[in-house]
C-alpha positions in Angstrom: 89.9 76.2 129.8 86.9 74.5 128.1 84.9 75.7 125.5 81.3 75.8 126.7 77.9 74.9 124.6 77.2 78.9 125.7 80.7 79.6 123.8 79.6 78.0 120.6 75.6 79.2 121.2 77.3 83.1 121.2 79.4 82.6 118.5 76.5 81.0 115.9 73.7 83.9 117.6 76.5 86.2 115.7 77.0 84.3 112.6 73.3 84.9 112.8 73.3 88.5 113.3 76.0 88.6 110.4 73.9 87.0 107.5 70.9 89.2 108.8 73.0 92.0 108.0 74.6 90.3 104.9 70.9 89.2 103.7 70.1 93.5 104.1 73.1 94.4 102.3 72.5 92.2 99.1 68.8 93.1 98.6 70.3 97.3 99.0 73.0 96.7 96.4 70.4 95.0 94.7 68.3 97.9 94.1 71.1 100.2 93.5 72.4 97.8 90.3 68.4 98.0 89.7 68.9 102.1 89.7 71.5 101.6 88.0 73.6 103.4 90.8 76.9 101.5 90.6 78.6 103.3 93.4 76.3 103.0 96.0 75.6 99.6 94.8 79.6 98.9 94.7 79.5 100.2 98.6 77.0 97.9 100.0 78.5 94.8 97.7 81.6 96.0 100.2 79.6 95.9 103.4 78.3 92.5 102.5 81.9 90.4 101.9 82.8 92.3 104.9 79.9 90.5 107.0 80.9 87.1 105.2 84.8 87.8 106.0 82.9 88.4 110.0 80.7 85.2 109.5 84.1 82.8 108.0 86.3 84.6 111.0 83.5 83.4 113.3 82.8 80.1 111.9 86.8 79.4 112.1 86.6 80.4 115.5 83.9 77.7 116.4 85.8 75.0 114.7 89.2 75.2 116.7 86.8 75.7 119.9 85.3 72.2 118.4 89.1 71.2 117.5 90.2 71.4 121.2 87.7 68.9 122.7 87.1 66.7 119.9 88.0 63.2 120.8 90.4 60.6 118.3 
């Protein structure tokens, strides 16, 4: 089945969504480190590799669905 513009347009509107949440993330552990509160700071420095893991599964996703209509 082809991959559609729309498949490629839903999967970058995520990668989107993902950084948002990354971008969040980073400025909170930020402010923890800041506080000097290393666990809570530890915790969201987890959340946010675990939206870039999201974001490089995603982007790995768009580049077979590239990989399968790509023309040599």
């Amino acid at each position: 089945m082809p991959i559609t513009l729309e498949d490629q347009q839903i999967i970058f509107s995520e990668i989107s969504k993902q950084l948002e949440d990354a971008l969040i993330h980073s400025k909170i552990t930020e402010g923890h480190f800041n506080d000097k509160n290393v666990p809570r700071a530890c915790a969201h420095a987890f959340a946010l590799d675990g939206h870039l893991v999201k974001i490089k599964q995603l982007l790995d996703k768009a580049k077979l669905n590239h990989s399968t209509q790509a023309k040599v």
